[in-house]
N, C-alpha and C positions, 0 to 999 in steps of 0.2 A: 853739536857735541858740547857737555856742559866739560865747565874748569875743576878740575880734580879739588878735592876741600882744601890739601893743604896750601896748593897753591891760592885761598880764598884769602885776603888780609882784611879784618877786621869780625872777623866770624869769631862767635864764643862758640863752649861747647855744646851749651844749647840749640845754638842755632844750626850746628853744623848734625848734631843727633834728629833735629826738626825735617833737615834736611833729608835726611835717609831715609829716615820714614816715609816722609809725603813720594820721595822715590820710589821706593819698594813697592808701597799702594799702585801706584801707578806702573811698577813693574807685575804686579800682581794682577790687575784688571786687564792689563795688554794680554794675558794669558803666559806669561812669564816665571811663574811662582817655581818653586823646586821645594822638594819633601824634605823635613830637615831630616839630618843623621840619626837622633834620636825617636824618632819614629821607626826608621829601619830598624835601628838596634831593637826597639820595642819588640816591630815584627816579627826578628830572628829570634829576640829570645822567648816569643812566646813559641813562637814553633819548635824551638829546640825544644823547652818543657813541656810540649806535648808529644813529642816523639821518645822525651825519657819518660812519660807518664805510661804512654803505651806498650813501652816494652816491658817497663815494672808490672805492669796491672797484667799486658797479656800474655 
């Protein structure tokens, strides 16, 4: 298990932003990834604009 960042002394915040990343990658290749919010919200709202388009239209 790694050491939480802030508990890291001598880390800038580059290093510790470097650090996430290379994380994430590698939480992403394990098959780990998750869909951001914004994407959902995209999804819901294109669906909603298309169920008000259909009812306008039909």
């Amino acid at each position: 298990m790694t050491t939480p960042e802030h508990e890291r002394p001598g880390l800038n915040r580059f290093e510790r932003r470097r650090e996430r990343i290379v994380a994430e990658v590698q939480a992403n290749r394990r098959g780990e990834y998750r869909v951001p919010t914004w994407v959902y919200a995209t999804i819901l709202g294109l669906i909603v604009a298309g169920w008000v388009i259909f009812v306008i239209v039909g």
